[in-house]
ROVO-76879 format. One line per 10 residues: number of its first residue (from 1); their letters; for each residue x, y negated, z negated of C-alpha. Coordinates in nm, 3 decimals. Layout:
# ROVO-76879
NUM> A> X/Y/Z ~ ...
//
This chain:
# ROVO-76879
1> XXXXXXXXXX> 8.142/-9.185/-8.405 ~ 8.444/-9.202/-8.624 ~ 8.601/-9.543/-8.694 ~ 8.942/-9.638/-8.823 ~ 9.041/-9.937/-9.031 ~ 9.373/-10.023/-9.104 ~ 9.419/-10.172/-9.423 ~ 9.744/-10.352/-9.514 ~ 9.887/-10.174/-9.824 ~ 9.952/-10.518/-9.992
11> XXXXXXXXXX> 9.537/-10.645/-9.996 ~ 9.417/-10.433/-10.267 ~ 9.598/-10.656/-10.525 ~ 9.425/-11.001/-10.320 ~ 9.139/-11.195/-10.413 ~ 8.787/-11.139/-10.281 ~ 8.750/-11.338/-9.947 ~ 8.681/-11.257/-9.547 ~ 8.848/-10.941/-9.356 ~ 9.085/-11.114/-9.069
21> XXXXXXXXXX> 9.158/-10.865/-8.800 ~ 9.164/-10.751/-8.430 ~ 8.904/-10.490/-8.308 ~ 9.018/-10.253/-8.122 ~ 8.718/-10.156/-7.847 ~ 8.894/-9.843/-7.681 ~ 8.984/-9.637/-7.985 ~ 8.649/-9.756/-8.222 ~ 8.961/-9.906/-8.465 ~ 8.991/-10.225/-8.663
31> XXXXXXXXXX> 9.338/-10.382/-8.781 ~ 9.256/-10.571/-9.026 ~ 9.567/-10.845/-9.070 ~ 9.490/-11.072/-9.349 ~ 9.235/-11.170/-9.632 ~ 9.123/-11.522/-9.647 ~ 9.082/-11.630/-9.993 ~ 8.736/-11.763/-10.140 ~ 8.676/-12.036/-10.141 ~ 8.675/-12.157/-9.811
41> XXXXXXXXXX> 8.517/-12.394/-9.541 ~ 8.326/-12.169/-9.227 ~ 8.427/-12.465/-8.976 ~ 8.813/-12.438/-9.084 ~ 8.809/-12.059/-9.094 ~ 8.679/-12.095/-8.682 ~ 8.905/-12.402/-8.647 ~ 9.233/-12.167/-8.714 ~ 9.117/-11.884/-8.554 ~ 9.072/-12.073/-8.206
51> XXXXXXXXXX> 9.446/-12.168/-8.276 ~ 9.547/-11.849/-8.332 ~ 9.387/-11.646/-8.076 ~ 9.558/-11.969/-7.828 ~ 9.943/-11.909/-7.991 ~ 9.914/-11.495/-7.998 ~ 9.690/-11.471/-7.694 ~ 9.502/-11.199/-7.945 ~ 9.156/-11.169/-8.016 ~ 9.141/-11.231/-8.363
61> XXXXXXXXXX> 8.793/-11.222/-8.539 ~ 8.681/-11.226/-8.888 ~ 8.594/-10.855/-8.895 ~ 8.382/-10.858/-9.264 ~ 8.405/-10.932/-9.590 ~ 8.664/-10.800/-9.882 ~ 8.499/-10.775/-10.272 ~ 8.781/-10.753/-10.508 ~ 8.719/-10.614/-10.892 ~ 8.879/-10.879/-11.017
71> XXXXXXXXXX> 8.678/-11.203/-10.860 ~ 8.377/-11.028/-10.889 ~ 8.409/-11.025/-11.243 ~ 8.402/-11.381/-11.228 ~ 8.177/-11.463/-11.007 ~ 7.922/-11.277/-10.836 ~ 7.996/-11.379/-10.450 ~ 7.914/-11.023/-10.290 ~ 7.597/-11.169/-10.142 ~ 7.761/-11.491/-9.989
81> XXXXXXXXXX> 8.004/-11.292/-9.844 ~ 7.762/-11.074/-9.717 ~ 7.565/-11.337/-9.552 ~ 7.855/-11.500/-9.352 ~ 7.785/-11.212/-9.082 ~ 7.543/-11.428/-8.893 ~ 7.844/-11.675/-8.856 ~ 8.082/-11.492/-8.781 ~ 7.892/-11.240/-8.520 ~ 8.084/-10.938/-8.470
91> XXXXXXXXXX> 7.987/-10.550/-8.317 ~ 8.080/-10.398/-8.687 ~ 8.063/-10.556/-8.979 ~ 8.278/-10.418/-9.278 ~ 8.218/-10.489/-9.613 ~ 8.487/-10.324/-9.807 ~ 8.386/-10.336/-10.212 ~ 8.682/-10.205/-10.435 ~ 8.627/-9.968/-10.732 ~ 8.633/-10.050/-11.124
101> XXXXXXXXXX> 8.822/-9.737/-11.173 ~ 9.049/-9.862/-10.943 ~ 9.239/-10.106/-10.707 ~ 9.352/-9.870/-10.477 ~ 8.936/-9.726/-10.469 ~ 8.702/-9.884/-10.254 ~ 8.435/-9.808/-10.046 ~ 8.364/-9.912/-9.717 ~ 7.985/-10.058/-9.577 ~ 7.974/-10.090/-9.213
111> XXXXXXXXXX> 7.712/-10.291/-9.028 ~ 7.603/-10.316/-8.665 ~ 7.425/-10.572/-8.493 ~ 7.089/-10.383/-8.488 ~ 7.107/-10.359/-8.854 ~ 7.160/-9.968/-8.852 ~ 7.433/-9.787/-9.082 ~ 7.675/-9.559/-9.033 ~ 7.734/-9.245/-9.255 ~ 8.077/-9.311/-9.469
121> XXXXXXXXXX> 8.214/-9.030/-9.352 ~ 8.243/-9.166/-9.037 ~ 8.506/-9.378/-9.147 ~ 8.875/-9.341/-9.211 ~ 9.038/-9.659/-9.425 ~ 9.422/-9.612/-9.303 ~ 9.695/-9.786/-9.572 ~ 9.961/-9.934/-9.306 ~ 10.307/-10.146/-9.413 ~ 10.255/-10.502/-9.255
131> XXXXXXXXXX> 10.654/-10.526/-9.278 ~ 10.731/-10.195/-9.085 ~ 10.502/-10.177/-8.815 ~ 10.573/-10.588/-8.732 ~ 10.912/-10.532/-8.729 ~ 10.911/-10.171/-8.533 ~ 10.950/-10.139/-8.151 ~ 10.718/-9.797/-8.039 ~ 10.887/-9.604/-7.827 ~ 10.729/-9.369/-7.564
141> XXXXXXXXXX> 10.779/-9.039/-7.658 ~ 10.703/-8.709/-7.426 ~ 10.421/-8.612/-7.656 ~ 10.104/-8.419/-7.491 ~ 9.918/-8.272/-7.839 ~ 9.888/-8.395/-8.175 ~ 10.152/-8.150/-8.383 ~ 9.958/-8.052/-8.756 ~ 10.166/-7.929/-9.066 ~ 9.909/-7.789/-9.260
151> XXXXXXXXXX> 10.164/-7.723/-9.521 ~ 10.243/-8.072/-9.577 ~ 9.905/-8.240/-9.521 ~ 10.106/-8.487/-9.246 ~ 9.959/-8.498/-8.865 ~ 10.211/-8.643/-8.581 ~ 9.980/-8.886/-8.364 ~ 10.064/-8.951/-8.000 ~ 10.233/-9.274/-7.980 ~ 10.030/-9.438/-7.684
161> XXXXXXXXXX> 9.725/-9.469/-7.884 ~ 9.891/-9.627/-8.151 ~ 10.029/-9.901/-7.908 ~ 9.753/-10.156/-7.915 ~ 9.782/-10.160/-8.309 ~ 10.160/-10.202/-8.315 ~ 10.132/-10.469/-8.057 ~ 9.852/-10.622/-8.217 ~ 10.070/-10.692/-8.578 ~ 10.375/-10.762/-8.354
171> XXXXXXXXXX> 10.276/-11.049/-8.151 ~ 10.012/-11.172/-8.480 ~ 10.396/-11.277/-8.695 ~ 10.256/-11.671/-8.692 ~ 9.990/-11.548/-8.881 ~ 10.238/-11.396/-9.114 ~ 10.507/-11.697/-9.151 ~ 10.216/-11.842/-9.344 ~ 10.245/-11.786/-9.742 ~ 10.064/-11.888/-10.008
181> XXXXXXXXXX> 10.318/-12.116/-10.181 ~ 10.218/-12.379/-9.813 ~ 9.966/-12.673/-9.850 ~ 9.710/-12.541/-9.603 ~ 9.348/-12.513/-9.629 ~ 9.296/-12.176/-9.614 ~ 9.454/-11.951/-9.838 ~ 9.568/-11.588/-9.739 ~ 9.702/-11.249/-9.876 ~ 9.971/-11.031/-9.630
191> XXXXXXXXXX> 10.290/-10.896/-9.664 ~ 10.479/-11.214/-9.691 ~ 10.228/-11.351/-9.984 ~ 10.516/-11.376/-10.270 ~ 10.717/-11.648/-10.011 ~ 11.001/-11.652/-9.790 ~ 11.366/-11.751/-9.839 ~ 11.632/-11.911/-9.639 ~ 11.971/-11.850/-9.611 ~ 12.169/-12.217/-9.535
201> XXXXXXXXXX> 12.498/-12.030/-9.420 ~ 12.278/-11.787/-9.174 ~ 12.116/-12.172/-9.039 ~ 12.484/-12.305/-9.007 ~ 12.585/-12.010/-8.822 ~ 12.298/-12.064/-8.593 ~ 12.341/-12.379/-8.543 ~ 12.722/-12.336/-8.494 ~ 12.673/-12.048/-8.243 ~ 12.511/-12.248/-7.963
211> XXXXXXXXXX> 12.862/-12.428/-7.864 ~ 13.104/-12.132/-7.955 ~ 12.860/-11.945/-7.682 ~ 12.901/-12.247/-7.451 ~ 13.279/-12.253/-7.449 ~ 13.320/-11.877/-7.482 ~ 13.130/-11.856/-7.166 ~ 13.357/-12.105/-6.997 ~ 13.658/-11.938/-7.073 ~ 13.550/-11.606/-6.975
221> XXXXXXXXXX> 13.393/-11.725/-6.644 ~ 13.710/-11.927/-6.593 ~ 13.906/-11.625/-6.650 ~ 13.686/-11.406/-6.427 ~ 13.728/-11.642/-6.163 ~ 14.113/-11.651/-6.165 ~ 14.095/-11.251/-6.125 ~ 13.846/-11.254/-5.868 ~ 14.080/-11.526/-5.658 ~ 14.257/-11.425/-5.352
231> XXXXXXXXXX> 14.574/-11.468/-5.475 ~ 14.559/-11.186/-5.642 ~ 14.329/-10.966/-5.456 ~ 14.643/-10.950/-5.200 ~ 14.732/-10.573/-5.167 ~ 15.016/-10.465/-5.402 ~ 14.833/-10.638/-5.663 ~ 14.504/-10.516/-5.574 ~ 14.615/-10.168/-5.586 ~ 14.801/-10.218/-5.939
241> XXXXXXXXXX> 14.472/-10.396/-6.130 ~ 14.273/-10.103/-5.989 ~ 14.496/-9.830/-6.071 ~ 14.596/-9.988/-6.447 ~ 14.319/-9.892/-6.732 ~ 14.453/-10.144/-6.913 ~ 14.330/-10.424/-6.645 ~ 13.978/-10.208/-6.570 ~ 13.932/-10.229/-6.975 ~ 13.995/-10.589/-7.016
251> XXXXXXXXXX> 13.749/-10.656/-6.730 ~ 13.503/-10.394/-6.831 ~ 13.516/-10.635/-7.197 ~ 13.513/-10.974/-7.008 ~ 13.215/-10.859/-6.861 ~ 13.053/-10.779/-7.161 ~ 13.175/-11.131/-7.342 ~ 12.996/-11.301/-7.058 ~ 12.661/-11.095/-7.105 ~ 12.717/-11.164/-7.466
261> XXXXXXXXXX> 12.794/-11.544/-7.481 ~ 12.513/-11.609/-7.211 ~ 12.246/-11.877/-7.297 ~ 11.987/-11.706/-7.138 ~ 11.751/-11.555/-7.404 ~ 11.694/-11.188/-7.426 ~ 11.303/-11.120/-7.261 ~ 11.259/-10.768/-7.350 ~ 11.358/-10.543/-7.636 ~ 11.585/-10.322/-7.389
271> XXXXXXXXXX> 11.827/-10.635/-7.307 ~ 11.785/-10.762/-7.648 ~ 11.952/-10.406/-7.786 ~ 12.175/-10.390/-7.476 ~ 12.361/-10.756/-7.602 ~ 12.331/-10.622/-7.997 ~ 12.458/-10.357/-7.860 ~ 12.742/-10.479/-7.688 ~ 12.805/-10.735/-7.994 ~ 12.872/-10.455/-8.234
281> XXXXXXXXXX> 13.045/-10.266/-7.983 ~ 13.309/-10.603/-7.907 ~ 13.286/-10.656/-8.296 ~ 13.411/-10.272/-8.406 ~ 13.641/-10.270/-8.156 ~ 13.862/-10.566/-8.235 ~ 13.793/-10.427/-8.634 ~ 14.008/-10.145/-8.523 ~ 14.240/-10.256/-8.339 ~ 14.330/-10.546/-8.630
291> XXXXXXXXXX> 14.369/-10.225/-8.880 ~ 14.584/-10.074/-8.624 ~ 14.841/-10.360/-8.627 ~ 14.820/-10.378/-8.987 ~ 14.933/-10.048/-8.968 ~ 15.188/-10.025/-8.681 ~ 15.391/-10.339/-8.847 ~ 15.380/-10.208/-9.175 ~ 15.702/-10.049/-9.264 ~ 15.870/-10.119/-8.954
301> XXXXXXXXXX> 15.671/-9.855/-8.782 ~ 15.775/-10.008/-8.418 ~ 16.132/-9.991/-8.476 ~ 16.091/-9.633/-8.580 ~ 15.874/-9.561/-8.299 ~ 16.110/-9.709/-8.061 ~ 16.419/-9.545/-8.215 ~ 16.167/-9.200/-8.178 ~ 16.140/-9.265/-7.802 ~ 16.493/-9.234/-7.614
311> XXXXXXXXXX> 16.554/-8.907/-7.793 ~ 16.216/-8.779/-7.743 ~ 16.268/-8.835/-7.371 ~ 16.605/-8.694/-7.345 ~ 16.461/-8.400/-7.511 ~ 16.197/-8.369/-7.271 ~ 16.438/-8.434/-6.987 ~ 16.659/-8.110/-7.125 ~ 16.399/-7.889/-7.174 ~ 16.300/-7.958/-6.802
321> XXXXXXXXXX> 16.674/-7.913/-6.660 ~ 16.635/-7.543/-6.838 ~ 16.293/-7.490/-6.717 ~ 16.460/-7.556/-6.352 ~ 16.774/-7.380/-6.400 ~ 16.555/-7.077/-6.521 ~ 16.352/-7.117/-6.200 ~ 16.661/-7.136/-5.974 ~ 16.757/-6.800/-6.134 ~ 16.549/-6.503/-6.074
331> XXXXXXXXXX> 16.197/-6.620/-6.307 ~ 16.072/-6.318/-6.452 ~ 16.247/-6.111/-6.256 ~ 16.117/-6.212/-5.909 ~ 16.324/-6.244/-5.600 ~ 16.308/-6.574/-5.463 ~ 16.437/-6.717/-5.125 ~ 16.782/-6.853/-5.267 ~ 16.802/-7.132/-4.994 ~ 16.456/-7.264/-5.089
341> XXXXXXXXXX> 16.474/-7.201/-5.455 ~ 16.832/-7.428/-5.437 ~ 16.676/-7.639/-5.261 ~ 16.372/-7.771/-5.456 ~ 16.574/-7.725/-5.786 ~ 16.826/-7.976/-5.681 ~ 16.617/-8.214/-5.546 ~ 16.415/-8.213/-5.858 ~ 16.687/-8.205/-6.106 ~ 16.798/-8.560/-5.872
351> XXXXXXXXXX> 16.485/-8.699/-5.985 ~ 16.536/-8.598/-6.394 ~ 16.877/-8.723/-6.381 ~ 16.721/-9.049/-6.207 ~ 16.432/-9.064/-6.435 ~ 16.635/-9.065/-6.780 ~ 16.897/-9.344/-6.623 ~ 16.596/-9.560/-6.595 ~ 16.559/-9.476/-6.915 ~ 16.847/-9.559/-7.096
361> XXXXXXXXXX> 16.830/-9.891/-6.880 ~ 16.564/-10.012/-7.054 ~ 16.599/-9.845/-7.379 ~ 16.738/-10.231/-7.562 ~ 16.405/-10.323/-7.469 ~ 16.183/-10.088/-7.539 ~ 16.161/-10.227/-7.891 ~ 16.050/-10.575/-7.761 ~ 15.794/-10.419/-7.538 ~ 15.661/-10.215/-7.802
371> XXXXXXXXXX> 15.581/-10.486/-8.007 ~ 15.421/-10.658/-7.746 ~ 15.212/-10.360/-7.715 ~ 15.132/-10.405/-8.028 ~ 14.955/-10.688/-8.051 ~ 14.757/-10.645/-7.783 ~ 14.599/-10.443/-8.021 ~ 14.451/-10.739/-8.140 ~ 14.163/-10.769/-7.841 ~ 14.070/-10.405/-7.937
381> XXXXXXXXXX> 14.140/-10.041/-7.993 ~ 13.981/-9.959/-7.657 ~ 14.247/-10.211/-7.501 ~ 14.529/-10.061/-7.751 ~ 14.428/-9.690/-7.618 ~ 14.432/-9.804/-7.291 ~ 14.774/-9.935/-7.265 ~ 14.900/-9.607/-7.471 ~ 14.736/-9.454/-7.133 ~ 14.921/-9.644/-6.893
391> XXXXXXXXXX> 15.238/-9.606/-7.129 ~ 15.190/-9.205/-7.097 ~ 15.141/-9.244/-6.653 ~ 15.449/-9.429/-6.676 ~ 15.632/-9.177/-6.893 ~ 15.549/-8.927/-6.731 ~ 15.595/-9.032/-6.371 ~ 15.861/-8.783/-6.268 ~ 15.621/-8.490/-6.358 ~ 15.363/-8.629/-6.132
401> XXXXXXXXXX> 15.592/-8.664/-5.844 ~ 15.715/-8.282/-5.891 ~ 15.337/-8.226/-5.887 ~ 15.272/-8.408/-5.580 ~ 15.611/-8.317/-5.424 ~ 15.509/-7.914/-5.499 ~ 15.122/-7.940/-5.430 ~ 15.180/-8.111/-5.069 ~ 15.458/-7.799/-4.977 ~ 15.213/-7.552/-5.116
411> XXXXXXXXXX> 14.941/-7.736/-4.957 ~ 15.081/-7.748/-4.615 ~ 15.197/-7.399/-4.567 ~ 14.870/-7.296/-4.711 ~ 14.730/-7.469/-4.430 ~ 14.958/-7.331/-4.165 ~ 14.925/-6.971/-4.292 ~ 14.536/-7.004/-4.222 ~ 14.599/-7.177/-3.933 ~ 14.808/-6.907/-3.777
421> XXXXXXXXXX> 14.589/-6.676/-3.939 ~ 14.325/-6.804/-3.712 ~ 14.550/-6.779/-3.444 ~ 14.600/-6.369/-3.464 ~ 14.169/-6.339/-3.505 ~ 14.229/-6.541/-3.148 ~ 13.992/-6.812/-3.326 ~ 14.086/-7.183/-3.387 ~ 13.977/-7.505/-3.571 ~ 13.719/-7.720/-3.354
431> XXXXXXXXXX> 13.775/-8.109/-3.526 ~ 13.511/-8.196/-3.313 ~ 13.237/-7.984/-3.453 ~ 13.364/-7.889/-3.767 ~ 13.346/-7.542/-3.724 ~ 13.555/-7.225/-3.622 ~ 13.518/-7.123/-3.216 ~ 13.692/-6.847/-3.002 ~ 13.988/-6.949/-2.799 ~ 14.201/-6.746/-2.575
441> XXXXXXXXXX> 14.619/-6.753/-2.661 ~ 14.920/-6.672/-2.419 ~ 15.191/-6.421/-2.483 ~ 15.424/-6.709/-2.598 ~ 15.194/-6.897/-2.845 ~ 15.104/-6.546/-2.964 ~ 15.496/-6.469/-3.038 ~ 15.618/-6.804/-3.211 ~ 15.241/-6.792/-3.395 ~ 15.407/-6.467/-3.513
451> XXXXXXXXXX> 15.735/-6.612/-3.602 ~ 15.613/-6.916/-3.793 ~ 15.351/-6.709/-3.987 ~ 15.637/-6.455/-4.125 ~ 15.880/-6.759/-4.216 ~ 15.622/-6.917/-4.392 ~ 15.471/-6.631/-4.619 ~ 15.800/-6.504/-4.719 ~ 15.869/-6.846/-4.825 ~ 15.551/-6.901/-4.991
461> XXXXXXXXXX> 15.643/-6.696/-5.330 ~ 15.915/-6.977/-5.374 ~ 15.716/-7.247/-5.333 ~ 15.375/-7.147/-5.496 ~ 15.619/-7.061/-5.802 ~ 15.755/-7.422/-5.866 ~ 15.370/-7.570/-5.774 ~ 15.226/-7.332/-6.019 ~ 15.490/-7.459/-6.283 ~ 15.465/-7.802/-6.230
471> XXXXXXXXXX> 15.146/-7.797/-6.191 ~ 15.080/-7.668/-6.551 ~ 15.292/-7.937/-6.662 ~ 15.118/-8.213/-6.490 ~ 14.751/-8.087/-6.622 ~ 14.960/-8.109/-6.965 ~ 14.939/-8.506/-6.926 ~ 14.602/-8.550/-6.805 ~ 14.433/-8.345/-7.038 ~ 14.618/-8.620/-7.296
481> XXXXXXXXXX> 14.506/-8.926/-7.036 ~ 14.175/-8.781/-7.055 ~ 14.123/-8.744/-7.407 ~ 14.267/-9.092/-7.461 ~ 13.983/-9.191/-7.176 ~ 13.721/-9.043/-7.322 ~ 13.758/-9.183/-7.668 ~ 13.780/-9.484/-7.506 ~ 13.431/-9.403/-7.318 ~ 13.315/-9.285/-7.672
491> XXXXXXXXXX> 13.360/-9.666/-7.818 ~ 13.271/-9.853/-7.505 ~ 12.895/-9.660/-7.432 ~ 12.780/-9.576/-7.833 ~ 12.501/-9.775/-7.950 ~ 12.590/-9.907/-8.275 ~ 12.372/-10.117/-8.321 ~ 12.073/-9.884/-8.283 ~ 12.278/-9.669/-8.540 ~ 12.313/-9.930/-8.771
501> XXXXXXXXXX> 11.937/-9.983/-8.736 ~ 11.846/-9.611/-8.768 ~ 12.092/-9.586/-9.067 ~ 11.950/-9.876/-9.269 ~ 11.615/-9.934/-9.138 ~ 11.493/-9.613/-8.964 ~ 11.143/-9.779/-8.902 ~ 11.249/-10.021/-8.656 ~ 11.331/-9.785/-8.374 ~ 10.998/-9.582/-8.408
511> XXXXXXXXXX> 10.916/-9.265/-8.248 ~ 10.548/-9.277/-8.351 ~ 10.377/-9.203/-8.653 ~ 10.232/-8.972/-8.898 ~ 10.008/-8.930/-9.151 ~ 9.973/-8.859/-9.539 ~ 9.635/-8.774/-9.744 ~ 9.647/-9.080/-10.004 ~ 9.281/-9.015/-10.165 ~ 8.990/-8.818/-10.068
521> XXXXXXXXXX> 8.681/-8.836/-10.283 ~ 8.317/-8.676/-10.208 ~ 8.126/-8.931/-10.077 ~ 8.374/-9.172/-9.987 ~ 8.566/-9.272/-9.720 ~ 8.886/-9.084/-9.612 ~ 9.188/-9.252/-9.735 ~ 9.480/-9.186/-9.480 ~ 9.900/-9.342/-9.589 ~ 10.027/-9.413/-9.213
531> XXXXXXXXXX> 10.421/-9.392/-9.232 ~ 10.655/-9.454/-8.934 ~ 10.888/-9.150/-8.758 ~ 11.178/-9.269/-8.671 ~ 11.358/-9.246/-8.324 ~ 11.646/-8.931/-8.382 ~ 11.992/-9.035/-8.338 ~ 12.015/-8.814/-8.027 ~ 11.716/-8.996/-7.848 ~ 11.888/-9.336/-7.983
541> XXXXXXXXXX> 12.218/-9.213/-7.808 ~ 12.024/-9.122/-7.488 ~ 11.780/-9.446/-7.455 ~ 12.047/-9.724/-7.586 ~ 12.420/-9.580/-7.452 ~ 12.608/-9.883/-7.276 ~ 12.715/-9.762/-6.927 ~ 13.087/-9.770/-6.875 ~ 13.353/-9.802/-6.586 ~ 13.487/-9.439/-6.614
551> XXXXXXXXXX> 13.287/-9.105/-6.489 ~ 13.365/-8.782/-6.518 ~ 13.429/-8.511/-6.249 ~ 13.141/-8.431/-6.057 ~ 13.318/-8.076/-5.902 ~ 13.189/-7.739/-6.088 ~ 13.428/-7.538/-6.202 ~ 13.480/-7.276/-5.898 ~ 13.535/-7.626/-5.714 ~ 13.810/-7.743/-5.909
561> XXXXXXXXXX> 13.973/-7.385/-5.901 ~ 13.912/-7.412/-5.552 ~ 14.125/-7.700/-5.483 ~ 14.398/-7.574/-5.738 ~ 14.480/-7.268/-5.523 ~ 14.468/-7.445/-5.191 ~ 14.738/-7.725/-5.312 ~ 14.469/-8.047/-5.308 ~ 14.541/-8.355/-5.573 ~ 14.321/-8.320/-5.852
571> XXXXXXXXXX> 14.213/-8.627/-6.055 ~ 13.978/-8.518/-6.312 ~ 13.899/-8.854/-6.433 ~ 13.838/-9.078/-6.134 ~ 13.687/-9.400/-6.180 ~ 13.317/-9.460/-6.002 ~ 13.313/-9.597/-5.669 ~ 13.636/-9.469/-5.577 ~ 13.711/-9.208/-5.333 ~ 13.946/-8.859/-5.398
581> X> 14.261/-8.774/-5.232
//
């Protein structure tokens, strides 16, 4: 039977004394915690263990005894410790005896009840960081074998057996807020042994937090409230808030201020990283969005931009009279149906001349507008990209209305050609069943079937022509909307917290651990350095990404084509919860 100890990597260097640790039944392993200096009083030592094991709900035991170079030197207490076994009954006792040649040599005695010995090479000391593994959160990890790199001499463990131990040092952090600069009676040696320090800004800002939370939370649930009221759930205004990103983003952030500012404490590692989470998210986000104002007022950059934005959209305006003009023409040098083609260009070139009037209305306030715009920047970038969204919809509106205008033409004489279609295959649509079934036609239907299918597919060249153009134009703007969406999705969902963490301490966030060869002598116990593997930062993106209120298209790609060439609306980036056209 093998048995594993883990040794903190800060005892070597402590005094001679007892072994204070967990045993660890199911895997034949002891974790040993602490060393209690000699000398000491048996009735205190099981005084404070009672209290711990009540506090950390672990079974903590004096495991053995600890005989450091150093005391023994000065006084010969191997024996005494050695006889403190038969009051402190445990299965194994270890005696653990370090080296003259050196600290970081020892060997290891271990003891059973019935007074028989094991062979030393049945045990494995393991050198562990008391810091790291307290402080680390094991993840579970889709690990079936143990991985070897015989190369390196390092051996990835499966991270459910190391649970218990990790667990064990975890909940034990009393024991470790104990150092040895405090007036107790028993002295001990851990990671925390050269003192602790406090920060009196980092208490203030604890202390101050508690009522910033409290009236945060009030004026975000007050806010909430006002939104949620009927008065503005009535229908026009429903419609706008739900079509607006600008509204969905500012409720998407009230929503996480009121997780954020919440009084309830975290009870799990998953919601505490969810609000640290969101807290560095909120935090970043405002960050940007102040060095974006900084930069849009410097050198009257909103004038400029303002100044930019009549000419840009009289530009735009003339390039899309030509583009008509060229399509009222002969395009390419296809014959069109004159009528039609005269038609649709007039009626759109009606809605350019209207769109640029509007325009120029409100081109002395554009300015003004714009520099509200900007400093809205102030409650974030995401909110700042959002409106530049919305600015873009709004800008854009007469291209989406010669999209809609040309996709519900093309749409409804595709429908009538297949209908008629139908009609000739003496076939029809059943509503009912959702399916095709044979029907009978007259002479007459049969004739003005005819007629209707020949006006429409001559005509069809005309109008698939201006959809196709448009069309183009309109997928122009959302491929802009959605790259503005998903950078917003980008800031909203990363964990950067959990990047933070994995940047600057990678061992909090562990993946499981591994192992390094740090001595191996003939004759004594295996000496094993257990280090920490850190979660990667693609399994931190996938376990810790914030959800968020946009989704992307669910249709494949034949879909989408699908709908293109029969005429239907396309909205690439509709919201959850929210039906298509």
């Amino acid at each position: 039977m093998v048995i594993k100890v883990f040794f903190p990597s800060c005892c070597p260097e402590a005094e001679s004394g007892l072994l204070l640790g967990r045993w660890i039944p199911e895997q034949n392993a002891a974790v040993v915690l602490a060393i209690i200096h000699y000398p000491f009083i048996p009735g205190q030592v099981k005084q404070y263990l009672e209290q711990i094991k009540s506090v950390t709900t672990v079974n903590v035991s004096v495991l053995g005894s600890w005989s450091s170079h150093s005391s023994r030197t000065k006084d010969n207490i191997d024996q005494f410790l050695q006889d403190l076994s038969s009051i402190f009954p445990h299965d194994f006792w270890f005696q653990l005896t370090q080296e003259k040649e050196s600290r970081s040599v020892f060997k290891c005695h271990v003891v059973q009840q019935c007074d028989s010995k094991n062979d030393k090479e049945n045990v494995i000391l393991i050198h562990y960081d008391q810091r790291k593994v307290m402080l680390s959160k094991l993840h579970d990890v889709d690990s079936k074998s143990i991985g070897c790199n015989h190369n390196t001499g390092e051996a990835e463990a499966i991270t459910s057996d190391f649970a218990a131990i990790f667990d064990t040092v975890a909940k034990c952090e009393l024991l470790f807020m104990i150092d040895k600069y405090d007036e107790t009676p028993i002295k001990f040696t851990h990671w925390q042994s050269e003192g602790r320090e406090t920060s009196i800004i980092v208490e203030l800002a604890k202390q101050a937090s508690v009522p910033v939370c409290m009236v945060l939370l009030f004026l975000v649930t007050f806010v909430l409230n006002i939104c949620k009221s009927r008065v503005l759930n009535v229908w026009p205004l429903h419609i706008l808030w739900s079509r607006l990103t600008t509204c969905v983003q500012l409720a998407h952030r009230l929503d996480h201020l009121q997780t954020i500012a919440s009084s309830t404490k975290a009870q799990s590692h998953t919601e505490f990283m969810r609000k640290a989470n969101l807290f560095v998210s909120f935090l970043i986000d405002v960050g940007l969005g102040m060095l974006l104002i900084s930069w849009l007022y410097q050198q009257n950059r909103i004038g400029q931009l303002a100044d930019a934005l009549i000419p840009a959209a009289d530009h735009i305006a003339k390039e899309l009279e030509i583009l008509l003009e060229w399509l009222m023409g002969a395009p390419a040098g296809l014959k069109m149906n004159k009528a039609l083609d005269e038609v649709l260009g007039h009626f759109f070139l009606y809605h350019i001349h209207l769109w640029i009037s509007y325009i120029h209305l409100m081109s002395p306030f554009i300015e003004m507008i714009l520099w509200y715009v900007g400093l809205s920047a102030c409650l974030g970038l995401t909110v700042a990209l959002s409106i530049g969204s919305d600015i873009i919809a709004l800008l854009t509106f007469h291209i989406y209305c010669f999209y809609v205008y040309g996709a519900r033409i093309y749409c409804l004489k595709i429908y009538g050609l297949s209908s008629l279609w139908r009609l000739f295959r003496g076939k029809k649509w059943n509503v009912l069943r959702q399916r095709v079934d044979s029907c009978s036609y007259d002479l007459d239907q049969l004739f003005i079937g005819t007629l209707l299918f020949t006006v429409l597919l001559f005509l069809l060249p005309t109008t698939a022509l201006y959809y196709l153009v448009f069309t183009l134009l309109r997928l122009v703007v959302v491929v802009i909307q959605g790259f503005i969406h998903l950078l917003v999705d980008l800031i909203n969902s990363l964990p950067l917290y959990a990047l933070g963490l994995r940047l600057c301490r990678p061992y909090v966030l562990a993946a499981g651990v591994k192992f390094d060869v740090f001595q191996k002598v003939a004759g004594k116990p295996l000496h094993l350095l257990m280090q920490i593997n850190p979660l990667t930062y693609g399994m931190i993106i996938k376990r810790y990404r914030l959800p968020t209120y946009s989704s992307y298209p669910k249709d494949s790609w034949a879909a989408l084509c699908k709908k293109l060439f029969i005429g239907r609306l396309i909205y690439p980036w509709k919201r959850r919860n929210e039906k298509q056209d």
